[in-house]
C-alpha positions as CSV (number, residue, x, y, z in Angstrom):
1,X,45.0,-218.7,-151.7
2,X,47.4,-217.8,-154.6
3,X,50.2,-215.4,-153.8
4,X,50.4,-212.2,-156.2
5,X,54.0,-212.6,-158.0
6,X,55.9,-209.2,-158.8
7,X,58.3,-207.6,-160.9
8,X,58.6,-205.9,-164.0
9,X,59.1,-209.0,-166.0
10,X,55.9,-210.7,-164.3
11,X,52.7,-211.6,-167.0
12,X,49.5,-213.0,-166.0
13,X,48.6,-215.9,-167.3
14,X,45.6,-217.0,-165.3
15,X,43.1,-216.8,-168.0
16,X,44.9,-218.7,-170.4
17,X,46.7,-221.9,-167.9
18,X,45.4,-225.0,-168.6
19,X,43.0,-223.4,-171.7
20,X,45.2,-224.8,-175.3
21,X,44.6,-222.4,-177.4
22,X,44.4,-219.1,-175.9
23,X,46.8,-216.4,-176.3
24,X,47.7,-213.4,-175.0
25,X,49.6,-210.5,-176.2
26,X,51.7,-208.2,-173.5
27,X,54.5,-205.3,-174.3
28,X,56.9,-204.7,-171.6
29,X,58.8,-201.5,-171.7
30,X,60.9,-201.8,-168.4
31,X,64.5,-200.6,-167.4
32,X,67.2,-203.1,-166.9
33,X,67.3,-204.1,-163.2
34,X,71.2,-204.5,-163.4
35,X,73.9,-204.4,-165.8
36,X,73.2,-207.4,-168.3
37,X,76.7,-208.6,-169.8
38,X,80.2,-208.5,-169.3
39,X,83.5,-207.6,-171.3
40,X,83.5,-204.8,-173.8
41,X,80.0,-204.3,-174.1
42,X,76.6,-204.3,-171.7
43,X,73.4,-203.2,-171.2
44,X,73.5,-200.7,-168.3
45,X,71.5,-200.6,-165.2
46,X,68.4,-198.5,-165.9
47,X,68.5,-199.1,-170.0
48,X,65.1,-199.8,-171.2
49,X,64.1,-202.6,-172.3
50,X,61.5,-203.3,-174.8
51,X,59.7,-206.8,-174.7
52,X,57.3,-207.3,-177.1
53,X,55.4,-211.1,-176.2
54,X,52.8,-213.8,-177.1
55,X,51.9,-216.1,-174.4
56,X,50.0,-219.3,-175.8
57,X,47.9,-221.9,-173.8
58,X,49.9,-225.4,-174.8
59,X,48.9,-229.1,-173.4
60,X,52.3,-229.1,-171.4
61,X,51.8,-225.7,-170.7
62,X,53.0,-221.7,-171.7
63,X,54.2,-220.6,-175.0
64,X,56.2,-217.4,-174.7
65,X,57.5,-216.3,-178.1
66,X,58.7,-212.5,-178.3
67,X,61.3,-209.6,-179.4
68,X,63.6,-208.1,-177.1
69,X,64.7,-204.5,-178.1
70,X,67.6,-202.9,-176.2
71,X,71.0,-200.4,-176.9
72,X,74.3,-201.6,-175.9
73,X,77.3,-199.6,-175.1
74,X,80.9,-200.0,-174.4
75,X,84.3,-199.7,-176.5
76,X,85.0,-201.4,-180.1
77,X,87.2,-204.3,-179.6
78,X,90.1,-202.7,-182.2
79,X,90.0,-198.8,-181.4
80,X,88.7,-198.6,-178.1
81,X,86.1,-195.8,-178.7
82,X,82.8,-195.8,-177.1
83,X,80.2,-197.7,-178.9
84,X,76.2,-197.8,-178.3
85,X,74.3,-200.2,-180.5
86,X,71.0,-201.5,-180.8
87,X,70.3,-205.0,-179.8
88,X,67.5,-207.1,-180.9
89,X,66.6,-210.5,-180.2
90,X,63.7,-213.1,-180.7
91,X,62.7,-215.6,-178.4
92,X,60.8,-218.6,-178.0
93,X,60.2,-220.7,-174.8
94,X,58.0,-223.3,-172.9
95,X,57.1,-222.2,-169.5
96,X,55.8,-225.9,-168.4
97,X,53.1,-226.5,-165.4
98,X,54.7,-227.8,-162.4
99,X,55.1,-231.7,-162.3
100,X,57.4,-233.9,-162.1
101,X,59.3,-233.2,-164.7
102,X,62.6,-230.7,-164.3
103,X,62.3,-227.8,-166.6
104,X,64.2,-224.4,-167.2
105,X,61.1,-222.5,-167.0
106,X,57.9,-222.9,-165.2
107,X,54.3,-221.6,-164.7
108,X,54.2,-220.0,-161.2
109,X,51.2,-219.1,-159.3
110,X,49.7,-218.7,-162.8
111,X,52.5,-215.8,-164.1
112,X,55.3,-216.3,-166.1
113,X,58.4,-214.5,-165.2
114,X,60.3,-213.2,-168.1
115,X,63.3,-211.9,-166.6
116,X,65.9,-214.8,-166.9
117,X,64.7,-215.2,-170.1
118,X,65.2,-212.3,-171.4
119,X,68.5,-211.1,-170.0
120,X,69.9,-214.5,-171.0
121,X,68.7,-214.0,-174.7
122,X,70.3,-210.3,-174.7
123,X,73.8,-211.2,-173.2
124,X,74.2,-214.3,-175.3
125,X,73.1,-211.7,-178.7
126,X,76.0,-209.1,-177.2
127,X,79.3,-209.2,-179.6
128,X,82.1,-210.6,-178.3
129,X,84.3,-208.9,-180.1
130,X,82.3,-205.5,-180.7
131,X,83.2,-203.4,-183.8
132,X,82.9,-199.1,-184.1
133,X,82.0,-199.9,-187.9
134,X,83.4,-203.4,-189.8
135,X,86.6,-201.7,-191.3
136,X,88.1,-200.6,-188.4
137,X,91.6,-200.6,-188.3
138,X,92.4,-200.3,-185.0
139,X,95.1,-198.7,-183.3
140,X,98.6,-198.1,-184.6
141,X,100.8,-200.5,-182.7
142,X,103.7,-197.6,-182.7
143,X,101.8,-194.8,-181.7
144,X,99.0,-195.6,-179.8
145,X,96.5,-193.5,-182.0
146,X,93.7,-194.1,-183.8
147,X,94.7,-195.4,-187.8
148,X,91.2,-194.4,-188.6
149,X,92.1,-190.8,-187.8
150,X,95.2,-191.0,-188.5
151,X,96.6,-187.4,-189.6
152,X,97.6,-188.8,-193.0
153,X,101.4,-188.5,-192.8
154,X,102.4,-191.6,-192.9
155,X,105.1,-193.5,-190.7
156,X,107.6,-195.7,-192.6
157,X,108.2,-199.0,-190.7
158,X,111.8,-198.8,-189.1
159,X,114.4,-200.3,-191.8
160,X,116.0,-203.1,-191.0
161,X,119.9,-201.7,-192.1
162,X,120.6,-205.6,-192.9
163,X,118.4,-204.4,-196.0
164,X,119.1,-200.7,-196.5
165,X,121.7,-201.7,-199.4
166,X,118.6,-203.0,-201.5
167,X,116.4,-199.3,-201.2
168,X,118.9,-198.3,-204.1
169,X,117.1,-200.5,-206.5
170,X,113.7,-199.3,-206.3
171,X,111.1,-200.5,-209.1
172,X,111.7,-197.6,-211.1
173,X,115.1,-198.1,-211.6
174,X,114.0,-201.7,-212.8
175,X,111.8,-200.4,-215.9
176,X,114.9,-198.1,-216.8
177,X,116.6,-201.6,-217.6
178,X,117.5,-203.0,-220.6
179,X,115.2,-206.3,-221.5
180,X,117.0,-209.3,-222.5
């Protein structure tokens, strides 16, 4: 007697093992068991997760090809605001009978488990250095604030005095000049 395998990245494949050809379609809309990444971004604990996923009957055994859709939040990399981003990510793998052979994924008790796969696939598609929009300047190095919001009075870098003699010839002064 099989035993029943659970979990909310468990599919069914005991009409299809062993039959090449078959396929079967299953969507998955389950919340992330833990968080799923680390650094500036993540998918939280309790973020849903939408798997969308074909299983086909192969020789060497179970096709799984699919579409993760997730969000993502954290803090850009530059600014440090709070970010939340939609993640999406295809997938294709062979979940092989058991044999001899050592593989990543196998057929057990005729279900496929879909949960390593799937969490690896999102934290490898996770930014590693995540942006609030692609201009961002960042943070003023002086200050500390935002440049993006910056009030718009804008701070003069401190003058060297080495070079405060040469602020008396400024480019207008240079038109005024007599061409040779």
């Amino acid at each position: 007697m099989r035993k029943q395998r659970s979990g909310p990245f468990v599919v069914p494949a005991r009409d299809i093992v062993f039959h090449p050809g078959e396929m079967r379609e299953f969507t998955l809309d389950v919340p992330a068991p833990e968080k799923w990444g680390e650094g500036l971004v993540s998918v939280a604990e309790g973020d849903s997760v939408l798997v969308e996923v074909r299983l086909e009957s192969v020789h060497e055994g179970i096709l799984a090809t699919g579409r993760i859709e997730t969000e993502y939040v954290g803090v850009c990399g530059r600014c440090l605001t709070d970010i939340a981003e939609p993640v999406e990510v295809e997938f294709q793998e062979l979940f092989a009978y058991p044999g001899t052979e050592a593989t990543d994924f196998e057929v057990q008790d005729d279900h496929v488990d879909l949960e390593t796969l799937v969490r690896d696939a999102i934290v490898l598609a996770l930014p590693f250095q995540p942006v609030c929009q692609p201009d961002c300047p960042g943070l003023d190095p002086a200050t500390g604030e935002r440049l993006a919001t910056s009030t718009g009075s804008e701070q003069r870098e401190p003058l060297d005095v080495r070079w405060a003699a040469l602020q008396k010839f400024t480019p207008d002064h240079d038109e005024e000049a007599p061409r040779a």
